[in-house]
C-alpha positions as CSV (number, residue, x, y, z in Angstrom):
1,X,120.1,112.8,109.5
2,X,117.5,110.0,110.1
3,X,115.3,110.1,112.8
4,X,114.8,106.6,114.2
5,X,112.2,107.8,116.5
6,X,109.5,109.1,114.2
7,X,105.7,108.1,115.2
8,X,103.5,108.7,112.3
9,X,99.6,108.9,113.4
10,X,97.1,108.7,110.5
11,X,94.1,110.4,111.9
12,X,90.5,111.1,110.5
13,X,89.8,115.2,109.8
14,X,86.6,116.7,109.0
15,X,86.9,118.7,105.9
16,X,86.7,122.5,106.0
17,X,87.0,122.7,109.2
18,X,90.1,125.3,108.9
19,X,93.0,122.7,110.0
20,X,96.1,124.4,109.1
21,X,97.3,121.2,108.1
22,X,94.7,119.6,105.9
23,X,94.4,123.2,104.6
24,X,98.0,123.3,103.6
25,X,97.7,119.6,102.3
26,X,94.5,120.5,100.0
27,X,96.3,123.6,98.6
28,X,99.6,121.6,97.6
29,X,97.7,118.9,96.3
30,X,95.4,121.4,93.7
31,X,98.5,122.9,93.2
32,X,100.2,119.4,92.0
33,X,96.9,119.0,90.2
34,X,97.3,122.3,87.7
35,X,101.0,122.5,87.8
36,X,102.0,121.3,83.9
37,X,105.8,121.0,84.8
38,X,105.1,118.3,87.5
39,X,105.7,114.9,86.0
40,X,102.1,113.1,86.4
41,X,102.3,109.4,87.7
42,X,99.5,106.7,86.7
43,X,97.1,105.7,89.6
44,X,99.4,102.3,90.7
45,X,97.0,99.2,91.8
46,X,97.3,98.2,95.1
47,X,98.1,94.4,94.6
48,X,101.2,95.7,92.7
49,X,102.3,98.1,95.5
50,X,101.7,94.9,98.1
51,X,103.8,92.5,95.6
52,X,106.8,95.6,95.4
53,X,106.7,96.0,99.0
54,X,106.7,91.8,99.5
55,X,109.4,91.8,97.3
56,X,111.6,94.1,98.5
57,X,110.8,92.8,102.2
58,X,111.9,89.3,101.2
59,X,114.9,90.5,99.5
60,X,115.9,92.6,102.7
61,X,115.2,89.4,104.6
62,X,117.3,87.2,102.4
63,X,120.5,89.9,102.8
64,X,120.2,90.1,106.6
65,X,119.6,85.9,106.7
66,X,122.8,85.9,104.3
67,X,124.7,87.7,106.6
68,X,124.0,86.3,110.3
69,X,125.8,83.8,112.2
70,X,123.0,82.0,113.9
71,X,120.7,79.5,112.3
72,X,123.2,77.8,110.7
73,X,121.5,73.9,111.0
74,X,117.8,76.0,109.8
75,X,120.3,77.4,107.0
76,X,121.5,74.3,105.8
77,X,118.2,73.0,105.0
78,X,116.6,76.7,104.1
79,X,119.4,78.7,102.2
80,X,116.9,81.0,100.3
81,X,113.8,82.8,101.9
82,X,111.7,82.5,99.2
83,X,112.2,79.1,98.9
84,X,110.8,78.3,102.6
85,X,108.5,80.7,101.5
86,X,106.4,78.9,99.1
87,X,106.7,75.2,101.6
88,X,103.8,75.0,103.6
89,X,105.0,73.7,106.8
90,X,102.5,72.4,109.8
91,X,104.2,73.4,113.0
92,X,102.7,71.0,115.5
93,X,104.0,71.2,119.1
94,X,106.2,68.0,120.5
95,X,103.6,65.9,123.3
């Protein structure tokens, strides 16, 4: 079951300071490290994980803007996301 109330904290801890946690998390990670049977994955570069993640987030975007009811006159003249995308568009407000 998914838990849709999940807060994740990323927090700085000091290293050796006998933190069950980070102490579990350092001896699963040199165990990954030895282990032969565990399939080894390539360092991935980070502009590649923020273009997958764009990606995927525009596609999402696209299936939900697909599949609403409202914005029907914006949809007419914006069908596909990352078409408006790429317009640069200078909202300026009505005087």
């Amino acid at each position: 079951m998914e838990n849709q109330d999940w807060k994740i904290e990323f927090t700085w801890i000091k290293a050796h300071a006998g933190h069950r946690g980070k102490d579990l998390a350092d001896q699963t990670a040199k165990e990954a490290a030895t282990n032969s049977d565990i399939e080894c994955y390539k360092r991935i570069p980070k502009s590649k994980v923020r273009r997958e993640l764009s990606d995927n987030s525009v596609t999402k975007w696209q299936g939900e803007w697909d599949n609403t009811t409202k914005g029907a006159i914006t949809k007419s003249f914006f069908p596909k996301i990352v078409d408006r995308l790429k317009l640069k568009i200078n909202v300026t407000p009505n005087s």
